[in-house]
C-alpha positions as CSV (number, residue, x, y, z in Angstrom):
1,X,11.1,0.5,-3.2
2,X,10.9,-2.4,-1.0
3,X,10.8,-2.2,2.7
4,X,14.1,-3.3,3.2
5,X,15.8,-0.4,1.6
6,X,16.3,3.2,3.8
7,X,14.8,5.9,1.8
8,X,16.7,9.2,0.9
9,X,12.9,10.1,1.2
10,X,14.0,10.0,4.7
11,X,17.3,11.6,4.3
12,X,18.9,8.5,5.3
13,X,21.6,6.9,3.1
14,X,20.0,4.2,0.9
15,X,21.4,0.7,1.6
16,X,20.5,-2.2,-0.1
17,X,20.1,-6.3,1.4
18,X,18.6,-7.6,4.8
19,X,22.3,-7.9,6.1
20,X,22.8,-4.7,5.5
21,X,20.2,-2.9,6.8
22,X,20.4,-5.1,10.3
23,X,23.9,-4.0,10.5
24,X,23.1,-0.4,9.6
25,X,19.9,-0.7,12.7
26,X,22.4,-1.8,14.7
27,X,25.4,1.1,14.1
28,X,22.1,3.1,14.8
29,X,21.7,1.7,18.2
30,X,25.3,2.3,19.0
31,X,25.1,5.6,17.9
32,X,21.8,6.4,20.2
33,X,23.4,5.1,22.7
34,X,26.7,7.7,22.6
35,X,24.6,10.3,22.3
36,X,22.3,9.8,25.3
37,X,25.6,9.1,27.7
38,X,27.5,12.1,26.2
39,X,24.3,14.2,25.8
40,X,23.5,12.8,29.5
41,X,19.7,12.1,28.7
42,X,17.7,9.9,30.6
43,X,15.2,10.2,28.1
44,X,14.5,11.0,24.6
45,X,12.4,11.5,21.9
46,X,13.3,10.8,18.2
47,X,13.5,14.6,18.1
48,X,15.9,15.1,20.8
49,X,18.5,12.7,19.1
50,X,18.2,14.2,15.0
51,X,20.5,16.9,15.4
52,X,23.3,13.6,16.9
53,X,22.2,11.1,14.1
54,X,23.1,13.5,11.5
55,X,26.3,14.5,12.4
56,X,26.9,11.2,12.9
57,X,26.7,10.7,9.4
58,X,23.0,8.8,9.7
59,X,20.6,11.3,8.0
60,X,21.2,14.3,6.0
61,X,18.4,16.5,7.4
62,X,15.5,16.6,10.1
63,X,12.1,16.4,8.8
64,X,9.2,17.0,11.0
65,X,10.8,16.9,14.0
66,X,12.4,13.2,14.1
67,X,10.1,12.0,11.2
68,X,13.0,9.8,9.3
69,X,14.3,7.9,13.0
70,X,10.0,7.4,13.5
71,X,9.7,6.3,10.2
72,X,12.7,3.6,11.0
73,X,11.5,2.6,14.3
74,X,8.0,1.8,12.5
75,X,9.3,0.0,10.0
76,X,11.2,-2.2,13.0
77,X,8.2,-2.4,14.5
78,X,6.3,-3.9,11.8
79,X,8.9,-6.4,11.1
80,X,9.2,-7.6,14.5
81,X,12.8,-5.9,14.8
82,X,12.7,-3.4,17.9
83,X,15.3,-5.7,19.1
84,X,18.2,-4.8,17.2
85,X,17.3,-0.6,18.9
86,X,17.9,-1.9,22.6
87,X,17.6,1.9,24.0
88,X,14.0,2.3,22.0
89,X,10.3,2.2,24.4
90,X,7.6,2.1,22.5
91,X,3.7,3.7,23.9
92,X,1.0,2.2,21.5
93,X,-2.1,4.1,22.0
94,X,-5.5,3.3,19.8
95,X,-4.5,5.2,16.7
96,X,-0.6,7.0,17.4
97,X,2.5,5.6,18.8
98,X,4.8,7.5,21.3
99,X,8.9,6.4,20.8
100,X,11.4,7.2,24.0
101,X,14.5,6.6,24.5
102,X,16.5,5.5,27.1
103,X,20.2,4.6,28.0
104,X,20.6,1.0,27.9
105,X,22.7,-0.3,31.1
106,X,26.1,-1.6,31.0
């Protein structure tokens, strides 16, 4: 599986092409974002938001507590493309990273 694809490992619908995955990153964003100003959350973890991504259609279940949006927001990480999440912080530590989340202003 290339790394371009979204896994159904990760209970995320499987897309296919660079365009489409961008896009689909960037739906995500949109979504984070409605759920932290209707959930009124100043901060998040990947946790916190599961239960919103999938009844927004994004993932089918919650694995490991936020495991499938982590396992997103490293694979954004590695390609450089945090960007396209505008709402994501990121705390690199020696061996772990910590993701938050954060309302982006208007």
């Amino acid at each position: 599986m290339s790394k371009l694809e979204l896994s159904e490992d990760h209970g995320i619908r499987k897309k296919f092409g660079k365009m489409t995955v961008i896009k689909n990153n960037i739906l995500l964003g949109y979504a984070i974002q409605d759920i932290l100003v209707t959930e009124n959350l100043s901060e998040a973890k990947p946790k916190d938001l599961m239960e919103g991504l999938i009844a927004k259609g994004f993932f089918t279940r919650d694995h490991r507590n936020g495991l499938p949006l982590r396992d997103i927001l490293r694979d954004l990480n590695d390609r450089n493309e945090l960007y396209l999440i505008p709402q994501v912080r990121v705390e690199r530590k020696v061996k772990n990273r910590f993701w938050y989340f954060n309302p982006a202003k208007s």
